[in-house]
Backbone as a ProteinNet text record, in pm:
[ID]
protein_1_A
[PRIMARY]
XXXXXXXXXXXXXXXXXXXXXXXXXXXXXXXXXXXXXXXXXXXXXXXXXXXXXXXXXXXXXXXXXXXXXXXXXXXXXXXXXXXXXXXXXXXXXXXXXXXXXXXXXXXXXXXXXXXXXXXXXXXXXXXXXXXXXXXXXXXXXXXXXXXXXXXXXXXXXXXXXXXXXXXXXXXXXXXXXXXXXXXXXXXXXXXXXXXXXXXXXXXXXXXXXXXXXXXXXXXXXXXXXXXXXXXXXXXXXXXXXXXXXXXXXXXXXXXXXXXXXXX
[TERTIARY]
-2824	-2700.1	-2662.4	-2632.6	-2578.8	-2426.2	-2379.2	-2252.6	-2153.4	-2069.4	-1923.2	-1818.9	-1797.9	-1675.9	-1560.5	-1445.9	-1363.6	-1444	-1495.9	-1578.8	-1694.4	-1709.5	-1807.5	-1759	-1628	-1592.2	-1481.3	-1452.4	-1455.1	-1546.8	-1640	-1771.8	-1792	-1815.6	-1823.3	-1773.1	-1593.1	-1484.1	-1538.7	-1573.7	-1558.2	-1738.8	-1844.9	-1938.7	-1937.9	-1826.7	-1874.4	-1914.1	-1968.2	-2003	-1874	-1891	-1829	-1823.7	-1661.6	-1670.2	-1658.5	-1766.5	-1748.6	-1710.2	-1573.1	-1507.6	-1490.4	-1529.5	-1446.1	-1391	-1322.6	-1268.4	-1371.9	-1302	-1388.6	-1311.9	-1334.6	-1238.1	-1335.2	-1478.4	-1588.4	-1681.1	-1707.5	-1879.7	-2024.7	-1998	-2146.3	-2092.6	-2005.9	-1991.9	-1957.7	-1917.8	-1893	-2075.4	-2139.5	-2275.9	-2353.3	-2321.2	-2387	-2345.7	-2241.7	-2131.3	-2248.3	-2239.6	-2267	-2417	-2549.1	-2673.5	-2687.2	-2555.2	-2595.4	-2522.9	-2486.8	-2450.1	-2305	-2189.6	-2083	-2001.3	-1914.5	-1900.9	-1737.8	-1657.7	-1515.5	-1525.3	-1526.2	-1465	-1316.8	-1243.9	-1108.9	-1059.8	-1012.2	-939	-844.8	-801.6	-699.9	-613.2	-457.7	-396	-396	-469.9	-528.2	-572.7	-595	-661	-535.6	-420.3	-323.7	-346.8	-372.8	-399.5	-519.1	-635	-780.6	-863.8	-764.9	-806.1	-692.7	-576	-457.6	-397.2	-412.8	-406.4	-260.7	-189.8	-65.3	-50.1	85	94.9	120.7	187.3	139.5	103.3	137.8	65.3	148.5	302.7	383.3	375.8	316.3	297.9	194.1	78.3	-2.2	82.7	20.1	73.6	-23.3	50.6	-68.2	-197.1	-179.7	-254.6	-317.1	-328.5	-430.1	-478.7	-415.7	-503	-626.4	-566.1	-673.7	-739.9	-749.7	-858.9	-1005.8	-877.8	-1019.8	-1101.2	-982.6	-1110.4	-1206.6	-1155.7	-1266.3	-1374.8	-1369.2	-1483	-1541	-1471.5	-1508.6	-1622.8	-1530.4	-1585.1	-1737.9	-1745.8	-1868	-1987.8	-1987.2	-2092.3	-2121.5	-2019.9	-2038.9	-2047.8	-2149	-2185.6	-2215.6	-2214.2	-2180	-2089.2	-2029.8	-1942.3	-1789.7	-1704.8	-1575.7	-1474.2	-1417.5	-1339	-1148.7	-1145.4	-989.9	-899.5	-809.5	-733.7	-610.3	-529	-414.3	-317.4	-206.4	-87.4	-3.5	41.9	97.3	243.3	282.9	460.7	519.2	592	688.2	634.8	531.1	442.5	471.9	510.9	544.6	670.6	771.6	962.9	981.9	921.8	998	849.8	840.7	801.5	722.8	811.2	794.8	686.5	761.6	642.9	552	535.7	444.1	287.3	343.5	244.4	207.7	226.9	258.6	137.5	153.2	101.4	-37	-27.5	-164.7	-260.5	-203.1	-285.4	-355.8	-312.4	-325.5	-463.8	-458.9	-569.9	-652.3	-650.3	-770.2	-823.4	-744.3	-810.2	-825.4	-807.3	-855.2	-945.8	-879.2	-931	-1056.4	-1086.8	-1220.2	-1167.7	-1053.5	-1017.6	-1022.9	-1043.7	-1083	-998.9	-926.1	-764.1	-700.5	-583.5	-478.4	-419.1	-387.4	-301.8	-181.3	-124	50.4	100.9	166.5	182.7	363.6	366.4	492.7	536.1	619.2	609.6	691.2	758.5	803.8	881.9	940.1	1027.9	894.2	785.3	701.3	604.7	679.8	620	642.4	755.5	758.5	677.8	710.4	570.4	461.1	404.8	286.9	203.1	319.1	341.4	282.6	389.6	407.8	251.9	197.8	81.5	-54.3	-40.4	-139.3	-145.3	-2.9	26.5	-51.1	-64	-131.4	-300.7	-301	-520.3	-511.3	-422	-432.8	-439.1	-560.3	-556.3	-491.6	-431.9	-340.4	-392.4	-431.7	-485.3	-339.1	-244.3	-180.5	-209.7	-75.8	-123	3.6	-9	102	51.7	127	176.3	192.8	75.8	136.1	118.2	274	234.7	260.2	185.1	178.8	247.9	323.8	420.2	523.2	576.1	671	717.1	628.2	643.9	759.3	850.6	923	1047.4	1023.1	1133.4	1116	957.8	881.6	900.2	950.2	918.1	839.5	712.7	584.7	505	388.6	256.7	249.7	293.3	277.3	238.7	165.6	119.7	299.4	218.2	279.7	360.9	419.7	365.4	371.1	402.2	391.5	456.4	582.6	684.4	716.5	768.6	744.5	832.2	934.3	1027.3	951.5	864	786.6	689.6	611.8	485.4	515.7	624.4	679.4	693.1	740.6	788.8	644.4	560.9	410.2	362.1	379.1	294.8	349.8	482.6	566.1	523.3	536.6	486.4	346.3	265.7	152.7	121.9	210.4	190.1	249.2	352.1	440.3	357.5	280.5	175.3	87.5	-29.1	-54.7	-46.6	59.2	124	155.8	194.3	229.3	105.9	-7.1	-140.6	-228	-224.1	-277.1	-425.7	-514.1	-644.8	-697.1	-632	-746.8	-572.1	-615.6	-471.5	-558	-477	-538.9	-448.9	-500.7	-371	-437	-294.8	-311.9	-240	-314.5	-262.7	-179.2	-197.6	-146.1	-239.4	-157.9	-244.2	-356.2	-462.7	-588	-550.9	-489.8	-441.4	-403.7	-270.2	-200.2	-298.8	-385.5	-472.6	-579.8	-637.5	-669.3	-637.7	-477.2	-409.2	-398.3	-362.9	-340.1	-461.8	-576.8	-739.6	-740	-703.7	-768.8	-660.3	-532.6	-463.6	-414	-501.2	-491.1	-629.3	-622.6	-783.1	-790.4	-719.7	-781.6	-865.9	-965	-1011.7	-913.9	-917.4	-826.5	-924.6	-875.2	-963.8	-856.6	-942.3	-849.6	-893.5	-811	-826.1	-707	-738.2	-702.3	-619.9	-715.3	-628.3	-742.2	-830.2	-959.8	-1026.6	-1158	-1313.3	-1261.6	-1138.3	-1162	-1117.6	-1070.4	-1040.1	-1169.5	-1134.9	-1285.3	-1373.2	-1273.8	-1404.3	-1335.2	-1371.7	-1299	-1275.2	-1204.7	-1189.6	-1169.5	-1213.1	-1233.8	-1184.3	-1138.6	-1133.3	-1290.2	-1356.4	-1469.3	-1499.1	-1349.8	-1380.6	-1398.4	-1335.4	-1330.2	-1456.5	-1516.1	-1660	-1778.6	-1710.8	-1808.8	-1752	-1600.6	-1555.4	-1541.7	-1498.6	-1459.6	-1292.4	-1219.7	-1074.7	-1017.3	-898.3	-867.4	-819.9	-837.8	-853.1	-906.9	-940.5	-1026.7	-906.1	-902.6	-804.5	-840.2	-773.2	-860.6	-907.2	-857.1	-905.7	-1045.2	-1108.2	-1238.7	-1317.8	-1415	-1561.9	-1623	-1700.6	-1756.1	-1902.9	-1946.1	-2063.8	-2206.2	-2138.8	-2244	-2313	-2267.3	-2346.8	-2437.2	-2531.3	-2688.8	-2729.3	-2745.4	-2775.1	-2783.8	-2879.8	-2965.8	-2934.2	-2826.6	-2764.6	-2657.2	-2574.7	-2472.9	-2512.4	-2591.7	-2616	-2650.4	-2753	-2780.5	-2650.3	-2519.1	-2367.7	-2329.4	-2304.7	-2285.3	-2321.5	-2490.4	-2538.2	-2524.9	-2511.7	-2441.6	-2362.4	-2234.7	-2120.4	-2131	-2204.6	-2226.7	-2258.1	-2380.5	-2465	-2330.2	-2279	-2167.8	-2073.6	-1995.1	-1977.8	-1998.7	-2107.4	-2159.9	-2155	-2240.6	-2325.7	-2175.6	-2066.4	-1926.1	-1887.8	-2008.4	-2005.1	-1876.8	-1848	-1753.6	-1679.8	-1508.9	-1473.2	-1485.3	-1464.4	-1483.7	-1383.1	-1335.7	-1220.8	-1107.6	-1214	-1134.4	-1063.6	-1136.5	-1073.8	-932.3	-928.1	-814.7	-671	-608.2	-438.1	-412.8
353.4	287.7	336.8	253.6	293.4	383.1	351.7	353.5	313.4	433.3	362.1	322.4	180.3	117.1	78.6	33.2	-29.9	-117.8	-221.1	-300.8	-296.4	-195.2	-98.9	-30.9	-13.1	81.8	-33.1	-176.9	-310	-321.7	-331.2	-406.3	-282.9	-215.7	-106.4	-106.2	-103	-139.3	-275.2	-377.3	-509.1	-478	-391.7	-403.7	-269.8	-227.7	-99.4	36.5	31.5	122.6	229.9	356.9	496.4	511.6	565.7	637.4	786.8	861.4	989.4	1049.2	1108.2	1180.5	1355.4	1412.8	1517.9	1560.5	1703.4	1724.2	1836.9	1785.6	1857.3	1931.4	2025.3	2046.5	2155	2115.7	2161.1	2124.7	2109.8	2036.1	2058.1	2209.4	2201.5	2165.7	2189.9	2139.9	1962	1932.5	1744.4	1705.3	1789.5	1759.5	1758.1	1840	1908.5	1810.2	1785.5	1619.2	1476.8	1453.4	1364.3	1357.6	1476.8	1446.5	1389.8	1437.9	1425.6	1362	1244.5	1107.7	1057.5	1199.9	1209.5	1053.4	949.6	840.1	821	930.1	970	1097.5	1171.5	1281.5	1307	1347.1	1372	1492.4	1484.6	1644.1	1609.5	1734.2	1756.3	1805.3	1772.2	1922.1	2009.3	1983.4	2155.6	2240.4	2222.3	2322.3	2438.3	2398	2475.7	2632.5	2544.2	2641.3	2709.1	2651.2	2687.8	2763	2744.2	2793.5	2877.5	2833.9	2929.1	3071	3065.4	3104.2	3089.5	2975.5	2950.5	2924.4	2852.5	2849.7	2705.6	2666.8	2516.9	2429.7	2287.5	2221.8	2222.6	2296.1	2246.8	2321.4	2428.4	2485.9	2409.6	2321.4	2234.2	2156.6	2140.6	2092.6	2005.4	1915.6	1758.2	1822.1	1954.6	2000.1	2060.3	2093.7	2148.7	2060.7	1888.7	1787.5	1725.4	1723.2	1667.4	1743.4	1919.7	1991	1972.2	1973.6	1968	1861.9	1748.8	1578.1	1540.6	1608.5	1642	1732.5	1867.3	1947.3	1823.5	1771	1687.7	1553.8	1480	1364.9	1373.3	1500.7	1525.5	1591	1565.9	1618.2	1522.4	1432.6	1299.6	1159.3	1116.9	990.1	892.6	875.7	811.1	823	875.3	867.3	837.9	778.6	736.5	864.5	859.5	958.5	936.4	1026.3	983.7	1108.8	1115.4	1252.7	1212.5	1377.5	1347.8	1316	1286.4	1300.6	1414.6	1516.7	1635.9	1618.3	1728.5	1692.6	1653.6	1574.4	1514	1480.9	1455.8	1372.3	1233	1160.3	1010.7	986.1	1074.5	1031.2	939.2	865.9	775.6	668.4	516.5	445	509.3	500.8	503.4	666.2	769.9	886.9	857.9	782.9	780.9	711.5	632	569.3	604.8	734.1	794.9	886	992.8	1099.6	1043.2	885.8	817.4	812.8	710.6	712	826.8	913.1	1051.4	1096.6	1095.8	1149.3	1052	924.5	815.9	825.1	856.2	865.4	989.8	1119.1	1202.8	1280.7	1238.3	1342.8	1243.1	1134.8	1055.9	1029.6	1003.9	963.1	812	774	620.8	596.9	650	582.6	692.4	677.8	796.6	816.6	885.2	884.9	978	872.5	952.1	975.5	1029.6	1059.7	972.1	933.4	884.1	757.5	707.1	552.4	432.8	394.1	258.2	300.3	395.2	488.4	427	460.4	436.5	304.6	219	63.2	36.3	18.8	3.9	67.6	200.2	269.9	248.1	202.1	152.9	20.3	-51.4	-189.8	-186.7	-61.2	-67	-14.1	19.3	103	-19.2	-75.5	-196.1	-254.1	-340.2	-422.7	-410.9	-297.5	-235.4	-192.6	-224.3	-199.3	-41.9	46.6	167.4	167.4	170.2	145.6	285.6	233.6	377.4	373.9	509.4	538.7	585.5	555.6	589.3	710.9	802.1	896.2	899	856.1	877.3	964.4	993.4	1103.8	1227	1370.7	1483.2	1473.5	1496.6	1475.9	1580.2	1681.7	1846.6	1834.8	1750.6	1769.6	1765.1	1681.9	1715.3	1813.2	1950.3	2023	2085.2	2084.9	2171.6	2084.2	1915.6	1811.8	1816.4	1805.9	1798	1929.3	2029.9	2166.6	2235.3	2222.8	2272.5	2162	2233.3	2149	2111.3	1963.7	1929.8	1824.8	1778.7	1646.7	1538.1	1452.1	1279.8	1196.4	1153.3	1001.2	999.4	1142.4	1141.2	1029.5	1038.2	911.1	823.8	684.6	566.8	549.2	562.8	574.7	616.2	747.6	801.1	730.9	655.4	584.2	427.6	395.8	272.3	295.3	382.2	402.9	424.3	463.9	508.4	333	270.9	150.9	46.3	46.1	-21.3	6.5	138.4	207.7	161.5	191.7	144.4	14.1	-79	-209.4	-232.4	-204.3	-236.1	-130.5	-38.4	-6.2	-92.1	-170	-218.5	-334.2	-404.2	-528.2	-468.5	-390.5	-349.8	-318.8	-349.2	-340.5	-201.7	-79.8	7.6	-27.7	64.3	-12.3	63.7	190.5	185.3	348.3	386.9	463.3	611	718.4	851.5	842	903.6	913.8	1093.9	1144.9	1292.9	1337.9	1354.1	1472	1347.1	1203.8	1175.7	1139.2	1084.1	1074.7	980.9	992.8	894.5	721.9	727.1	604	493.4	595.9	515.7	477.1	587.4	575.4	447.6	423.1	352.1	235.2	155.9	54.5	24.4	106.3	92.6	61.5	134.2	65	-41.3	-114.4	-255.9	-323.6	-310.5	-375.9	-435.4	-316.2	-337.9	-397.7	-485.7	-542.9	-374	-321.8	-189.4	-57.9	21.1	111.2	217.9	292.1	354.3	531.5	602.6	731.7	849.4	897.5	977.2	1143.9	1200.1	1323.6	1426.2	1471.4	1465.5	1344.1	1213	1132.7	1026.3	1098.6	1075	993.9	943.2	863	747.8	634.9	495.3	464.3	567	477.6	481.1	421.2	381	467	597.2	681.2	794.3	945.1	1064.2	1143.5	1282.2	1319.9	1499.5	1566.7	1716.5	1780.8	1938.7	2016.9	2036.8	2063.4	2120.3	2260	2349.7	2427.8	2508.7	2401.9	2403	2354.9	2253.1	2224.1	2331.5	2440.7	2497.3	2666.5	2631.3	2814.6	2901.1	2856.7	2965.5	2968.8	2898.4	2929.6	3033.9	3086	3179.8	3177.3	3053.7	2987.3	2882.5	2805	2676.1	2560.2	2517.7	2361.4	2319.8	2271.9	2217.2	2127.7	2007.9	1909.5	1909	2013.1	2065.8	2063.8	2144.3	2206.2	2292.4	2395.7	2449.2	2426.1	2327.3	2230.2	2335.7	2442	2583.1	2645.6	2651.1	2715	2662.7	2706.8	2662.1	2602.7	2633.8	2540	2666.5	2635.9	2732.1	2715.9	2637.5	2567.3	2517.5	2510.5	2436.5	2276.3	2242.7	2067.8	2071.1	2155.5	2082.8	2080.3	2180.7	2107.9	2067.7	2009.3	1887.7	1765.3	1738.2	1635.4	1582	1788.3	1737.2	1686.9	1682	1668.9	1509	1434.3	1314.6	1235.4	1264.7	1231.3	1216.3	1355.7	1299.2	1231	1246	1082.8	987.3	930.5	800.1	754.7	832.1	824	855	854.8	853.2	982.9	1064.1	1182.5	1307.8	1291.4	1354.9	1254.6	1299.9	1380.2	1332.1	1453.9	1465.7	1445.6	1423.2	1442	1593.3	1669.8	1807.5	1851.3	1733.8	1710.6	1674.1	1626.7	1470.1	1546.8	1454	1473.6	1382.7
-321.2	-277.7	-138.7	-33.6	86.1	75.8	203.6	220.7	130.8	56.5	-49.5	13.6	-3.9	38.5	-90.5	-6.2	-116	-195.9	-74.9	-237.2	-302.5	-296	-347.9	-432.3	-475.3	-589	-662	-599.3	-690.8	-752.8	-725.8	-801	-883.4	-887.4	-978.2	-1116.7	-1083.1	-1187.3	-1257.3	-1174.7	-1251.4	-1304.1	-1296.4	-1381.3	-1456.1	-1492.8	-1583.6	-1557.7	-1438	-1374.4	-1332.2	-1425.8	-1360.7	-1235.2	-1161.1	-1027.2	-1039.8	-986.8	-974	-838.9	-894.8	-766.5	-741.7	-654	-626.3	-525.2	-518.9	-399.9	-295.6	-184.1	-71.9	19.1	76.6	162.6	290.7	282.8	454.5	444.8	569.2	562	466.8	412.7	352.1	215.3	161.9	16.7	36.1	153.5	163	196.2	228.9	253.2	121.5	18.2	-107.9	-194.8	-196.4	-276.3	-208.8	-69.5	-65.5	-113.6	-128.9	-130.1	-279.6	-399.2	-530.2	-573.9	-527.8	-557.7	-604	-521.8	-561.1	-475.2	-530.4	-483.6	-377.7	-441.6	-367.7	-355	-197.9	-157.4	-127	-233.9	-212.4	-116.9	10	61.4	49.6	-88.9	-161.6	-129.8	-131.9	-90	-190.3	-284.9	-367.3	-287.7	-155.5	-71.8	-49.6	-81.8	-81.2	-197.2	-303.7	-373.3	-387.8	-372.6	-407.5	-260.7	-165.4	-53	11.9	1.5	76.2	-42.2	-188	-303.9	-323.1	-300.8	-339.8	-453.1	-490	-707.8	-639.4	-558	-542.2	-471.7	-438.3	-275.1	-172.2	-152.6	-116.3	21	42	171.4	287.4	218.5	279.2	399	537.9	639.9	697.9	764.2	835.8	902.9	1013.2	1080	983.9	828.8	745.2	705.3	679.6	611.2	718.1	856.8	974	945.8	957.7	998.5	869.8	798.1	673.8	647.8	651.5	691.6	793.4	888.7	997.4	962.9	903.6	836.5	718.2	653.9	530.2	634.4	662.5	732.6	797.4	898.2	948	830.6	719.9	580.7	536.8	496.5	406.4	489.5	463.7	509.4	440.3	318.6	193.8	128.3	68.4	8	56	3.4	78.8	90.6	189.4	210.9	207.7	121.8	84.2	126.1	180.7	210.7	157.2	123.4	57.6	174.8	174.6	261.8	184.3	314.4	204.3	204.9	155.4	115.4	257.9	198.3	306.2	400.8	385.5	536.9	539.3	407.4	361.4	286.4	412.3	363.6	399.3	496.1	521.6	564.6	560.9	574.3	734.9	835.4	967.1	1015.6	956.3	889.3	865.7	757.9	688.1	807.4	828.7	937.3	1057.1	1082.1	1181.8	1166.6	1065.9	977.6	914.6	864.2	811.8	929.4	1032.8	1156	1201.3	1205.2	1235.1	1181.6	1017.7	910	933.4	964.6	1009.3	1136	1228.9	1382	1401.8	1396.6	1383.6	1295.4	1162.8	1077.9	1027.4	1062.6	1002.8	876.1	783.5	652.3	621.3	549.7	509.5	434.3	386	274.5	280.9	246	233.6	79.7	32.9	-90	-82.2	-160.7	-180.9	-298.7	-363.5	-501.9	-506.2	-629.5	-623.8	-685.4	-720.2	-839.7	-741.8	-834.4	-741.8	-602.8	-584.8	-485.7	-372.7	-373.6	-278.4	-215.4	-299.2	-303	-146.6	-87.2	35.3	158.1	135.6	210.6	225.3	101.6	17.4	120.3	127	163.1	315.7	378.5	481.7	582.8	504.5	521.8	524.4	365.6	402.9	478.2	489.5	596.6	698.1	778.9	861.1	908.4	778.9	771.7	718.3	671.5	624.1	470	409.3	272.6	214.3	89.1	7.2	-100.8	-158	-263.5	-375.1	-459.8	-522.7	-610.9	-617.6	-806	-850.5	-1002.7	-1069.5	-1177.8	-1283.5	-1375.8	-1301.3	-1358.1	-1321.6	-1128.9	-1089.4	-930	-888.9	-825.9	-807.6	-681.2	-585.7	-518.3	-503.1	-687.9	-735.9	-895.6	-841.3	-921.8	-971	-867.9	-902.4	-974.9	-917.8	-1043.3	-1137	-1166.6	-1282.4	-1410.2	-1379.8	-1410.5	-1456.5	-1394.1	-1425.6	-1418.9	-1450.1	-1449.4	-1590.2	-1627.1	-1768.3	-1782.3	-1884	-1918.2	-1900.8	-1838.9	-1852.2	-1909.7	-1932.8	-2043.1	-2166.5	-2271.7	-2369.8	-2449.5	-2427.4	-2452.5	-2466.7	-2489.4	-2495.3	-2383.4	-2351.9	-2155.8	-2099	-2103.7	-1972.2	-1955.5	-2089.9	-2078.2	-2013.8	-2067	-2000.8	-1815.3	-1774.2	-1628.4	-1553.1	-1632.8	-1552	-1546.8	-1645.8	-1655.5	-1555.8	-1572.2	-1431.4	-1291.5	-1262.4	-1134.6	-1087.7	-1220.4	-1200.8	-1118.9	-1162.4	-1148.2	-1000.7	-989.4	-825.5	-729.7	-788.3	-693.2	-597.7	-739.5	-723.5	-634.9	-702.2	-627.9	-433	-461.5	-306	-230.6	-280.2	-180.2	-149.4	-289.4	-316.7	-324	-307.4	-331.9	-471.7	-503.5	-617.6	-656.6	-760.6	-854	-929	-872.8	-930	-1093.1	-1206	-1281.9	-1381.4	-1344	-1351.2	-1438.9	-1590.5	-1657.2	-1754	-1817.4	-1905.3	-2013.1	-2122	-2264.5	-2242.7	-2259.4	-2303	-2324.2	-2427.7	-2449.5	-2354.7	-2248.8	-2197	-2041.4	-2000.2	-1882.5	-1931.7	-2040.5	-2081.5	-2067.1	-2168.5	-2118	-1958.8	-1883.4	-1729	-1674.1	-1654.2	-1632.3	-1687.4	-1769.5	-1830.3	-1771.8	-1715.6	-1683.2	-1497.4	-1445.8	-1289.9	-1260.2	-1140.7	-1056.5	-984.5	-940.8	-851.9	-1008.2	-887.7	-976.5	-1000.2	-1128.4	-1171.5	-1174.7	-1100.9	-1146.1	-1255.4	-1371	-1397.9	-1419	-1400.9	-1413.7	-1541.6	-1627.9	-1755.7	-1815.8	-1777.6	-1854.8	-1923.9	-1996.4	-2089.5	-2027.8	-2088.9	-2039.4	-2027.3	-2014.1	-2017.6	-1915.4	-1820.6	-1653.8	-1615.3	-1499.3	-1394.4	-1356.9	-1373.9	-1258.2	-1319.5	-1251	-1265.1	-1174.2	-1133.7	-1049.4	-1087.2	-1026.2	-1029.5	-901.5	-954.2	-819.7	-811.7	-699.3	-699.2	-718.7	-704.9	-725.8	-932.2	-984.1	-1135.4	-1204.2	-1133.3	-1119.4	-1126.5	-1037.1	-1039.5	-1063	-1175.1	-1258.4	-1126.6	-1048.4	-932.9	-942.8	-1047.6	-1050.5	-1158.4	-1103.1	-1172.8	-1327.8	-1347	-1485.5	-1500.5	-1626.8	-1615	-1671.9	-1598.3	-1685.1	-1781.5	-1900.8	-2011.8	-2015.2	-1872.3	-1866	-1811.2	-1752.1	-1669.4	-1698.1	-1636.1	-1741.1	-1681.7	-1663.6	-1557.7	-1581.7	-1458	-1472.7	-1420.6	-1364.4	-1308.1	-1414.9	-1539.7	-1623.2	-1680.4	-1704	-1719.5	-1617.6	-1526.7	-1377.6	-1324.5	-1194.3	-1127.3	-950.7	-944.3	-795.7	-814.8	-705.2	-693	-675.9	-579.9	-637.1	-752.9	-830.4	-979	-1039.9	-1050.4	-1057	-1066.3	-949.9	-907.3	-953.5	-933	-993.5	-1164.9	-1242.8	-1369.7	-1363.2	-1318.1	-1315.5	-1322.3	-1211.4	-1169.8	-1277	-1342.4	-1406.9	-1580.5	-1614.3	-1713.3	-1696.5	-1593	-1556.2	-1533.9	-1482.4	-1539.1	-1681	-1712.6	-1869.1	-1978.8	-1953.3	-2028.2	-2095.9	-2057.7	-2143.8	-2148.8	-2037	-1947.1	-1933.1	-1930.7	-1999.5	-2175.4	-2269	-2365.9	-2454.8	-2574.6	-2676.3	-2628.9	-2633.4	-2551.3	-2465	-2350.7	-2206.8	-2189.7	-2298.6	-2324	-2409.9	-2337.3	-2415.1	-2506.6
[MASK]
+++++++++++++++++++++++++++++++++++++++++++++++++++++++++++++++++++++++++++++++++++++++++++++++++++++++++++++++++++++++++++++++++++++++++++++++++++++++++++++++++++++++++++++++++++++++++++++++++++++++++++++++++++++++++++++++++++++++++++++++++++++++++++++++++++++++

């Protein structure tokens, strides 16, 4: 397969075909991702935590998201490149496009993502409008940790599950190209994948969205704990691409994530 594009990860969704994602955040691991068939390089603002050793993303700054899409960008030449927008980089519509441009003309980023529900439809809007594709995430949104109070599953609810599925949708509608969904029940990530044309990636939110998404560094048990939604794909493996390529390879094949994985 060449080059991953947006419609390249359409056609995907509409034939069945798994997206395997992770995060990147320098050239030899965006080089090591791209040789073993990883399809989204995310620079995360997890780099806050997995690289600065903070408790959350909220110290992450624009001049840390360019630098790293630029280390990212120059490794990967296949795979699509998605960078986060960090806190408060997208208060305001006019920000927001400001700060996007920015991660695209400098930092080499190919979509942006923002965390956030209907509050961000306009932004959203304002961004397509423009030729700046937006990658959405709803449930657990680690830049609003501290509303949230803690890092907790989603959606449990029939109000919380209702408000994700709405969001979901005026996402959409507002010209998102494809939806992270973090940390809710199986079920409801499920309903939402069968219900949007964009690809849906999830990350603890079980095997029936489109694709999946990992820290790389949980990928490969270098965190100071393992998420339950995780796995550490390093053991029994003799390399970091063979890793990797597990990693790949259980996602496709549906194997990953597991009943275990899942809320």
């Amino acid at each position: 397969m060449g080059k991953i594009t947006l419609k390249t990860l359409d056609k995907m969704k509409a034939d069945g075909e798994k997206i395997a994602c992770l995060t990147a955040y320098d050239y030899t691991f965006a080089r090591i991702l791209d040789t073993q068939g990883v399809d989204i390089q995310l620079v995360g603002d997890s780099l806050g935590m997995v690289l600065h050793g903070k408790t959350t993303t909220l110290n992450v700054s624009m001049a840390d998201m360019i630098y790293h899409t630029r280390l990212v960008a120059d490794g990967c030449h296949r795979g699509l490149i998605v960078a986060d927008m960090p806190f408060m980089s997208y208060a305001s519509s006019a920000r927001a496009l400001g700060n996007a441009e920015r991660l695209l003309r400098e930092g080499g980023a190919e979509v942006v993502k923002l965390e956030g529900g209907a509050i961000i439809t306009g932004t959203v809007n304002h961004l397509s409008a423009r030729g700046i594709p937006v990658c959405a995430h709803l449930g657990l949104t680690p830049q609003s940790v501290h509303k949230l109070g803690g890092y907790h599953v989603q959606g449990r609810n029939e109000p919380g599950a209702a408000t994700i599925q709405r969001d979901a949708m005026a996402l959409a509608d507002a010209g998102a190209v494809m939806l992270v969904l973090e940390c809710v029940p199986a079920e409801l990530a499920m309903e939402i994948s069968r219900s949007l044309s964009i690809p849906v990636i999830g990350i603890g939110a079980g095997n029936q969205c489109d694709g999946q998404v990992l820290v790389l560094y949980d990928v490969l048990g270098l965190g100071e704990r393992q998420p339950r939604f995780s796995h550490n794909f390093l053991t029994g493996h003799d390399s970091i691409a063979s890793a990797i390529k597990a990693y790949v390879d259980a996602v496709k094949s549906g194997i990953f994530p597991a009943e275990e994985h899942s809320f």
